[in-house]
N, C-alpha and C positions, 0 to 999 in steps of 0.2 A: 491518524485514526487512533482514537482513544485505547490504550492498554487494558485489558480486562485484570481485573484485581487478581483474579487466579494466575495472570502471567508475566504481574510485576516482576516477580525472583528471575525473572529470568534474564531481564534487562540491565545491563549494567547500571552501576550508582550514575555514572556522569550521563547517561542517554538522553536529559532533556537538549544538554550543551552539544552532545555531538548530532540530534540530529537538528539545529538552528542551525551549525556550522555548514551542515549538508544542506538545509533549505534554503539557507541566506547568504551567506558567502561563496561557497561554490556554487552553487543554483542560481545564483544571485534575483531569488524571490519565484524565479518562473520553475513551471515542471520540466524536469528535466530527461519525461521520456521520449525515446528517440522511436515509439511505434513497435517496443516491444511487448507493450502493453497488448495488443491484437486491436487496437479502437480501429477506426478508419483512420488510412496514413495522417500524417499529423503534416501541416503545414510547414516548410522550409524545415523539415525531416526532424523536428523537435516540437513539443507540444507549445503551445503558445499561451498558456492557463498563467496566469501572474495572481502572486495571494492577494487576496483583498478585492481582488478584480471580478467583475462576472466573465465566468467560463464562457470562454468563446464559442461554443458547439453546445452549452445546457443553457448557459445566462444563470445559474446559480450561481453566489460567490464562492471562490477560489479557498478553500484552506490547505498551505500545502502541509502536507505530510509526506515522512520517509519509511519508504518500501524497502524489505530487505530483500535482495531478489534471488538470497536459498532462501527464504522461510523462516529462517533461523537466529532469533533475535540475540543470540549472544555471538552472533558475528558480526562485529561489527566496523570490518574493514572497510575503507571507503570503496573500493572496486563491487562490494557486496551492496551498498546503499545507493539508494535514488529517492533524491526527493520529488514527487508527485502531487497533481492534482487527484481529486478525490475521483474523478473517472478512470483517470489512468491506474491508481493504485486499486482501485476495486476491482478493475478488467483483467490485472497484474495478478493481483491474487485468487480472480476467481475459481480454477481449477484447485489449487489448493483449499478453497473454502468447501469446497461440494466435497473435496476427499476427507476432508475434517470431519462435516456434518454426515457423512459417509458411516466414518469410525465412528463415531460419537453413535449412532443408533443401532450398530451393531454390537455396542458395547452395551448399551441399553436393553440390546433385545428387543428394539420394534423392530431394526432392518427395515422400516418405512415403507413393508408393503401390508399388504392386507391379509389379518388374521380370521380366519374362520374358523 
C-alpha cells in the first residue's frame, strides 16, 4: 500500500529492500496470510494470492504488499511483517483504519455525527 507523504519519516531508509525481502524471498511472491486477516478461511490455511496474478476470491490483480501487524511502521522486525495481498492487508488493517479516521475527526471536531 502506497506510504502517505506525511508518514514517510517514519519508515526506515532501507524499507523498499526489506519489504521485497519479505514479499519475494520469504513470501516467495504469494500472500502470506494465514486467515488472520478475518477474510473467509483461506485455502490449504495460507492465502493463495500470487503478485501479478488475478486474486483468486476478487479476479483483480495481486500486488503484494507488507503489513505490519502492530501498526507500527518503525518495527520492523520480521516476526512483526507479513507480506499480503491487497484483501488480506486491507481486512488486516481494518479496525485500525476506523480507529484512525475515529481520531482523526474528533481531532477535527466533526466526531462524524450530526451538528445541530
Amino acid at each position: 500500500m502506497p506510504i502517505k507523504p506525511e508518514n514517510r519519516a517514519l519508515y526506515p531508509a532501507n524499507w523498499q529492500a526489506i519489504s521485497k525481502r519479505i514479499r519475494f524471498d520469504r513470501g516467495a511472491g504469494q500472500c502470506e496470510c494465514d486467515g488472520r486477516c478475518g477474510a473467509v478461511p483461506h485455502d490449504d490455511e495460507r492465502c493463495t494470492a500470487v503478485h501479478g496474478q488475478p486474486h483468486p476470491h476478487t479476479g483483480s490483480k495481486v500486488v503484494l504488499t507488507t503489513a505490519h501487524l502492530d501498526h507500527d511502521p518503525g518495527n520492523c522486525d520480521d516476526a512483526n511483517l507479513m507480506g499480503a495481498c491487497q484483501r488480506c492487508h486491507l481486512n488486516y488493517d481494518k479496525e485500525h483504519h476506523a480507529n484512525s479516521r475515529r481520531a482523526s475527526k474528533a481531532a477535527a471536531g466533526t466526531g462524524g455525527g450530526c451538528n445541530v
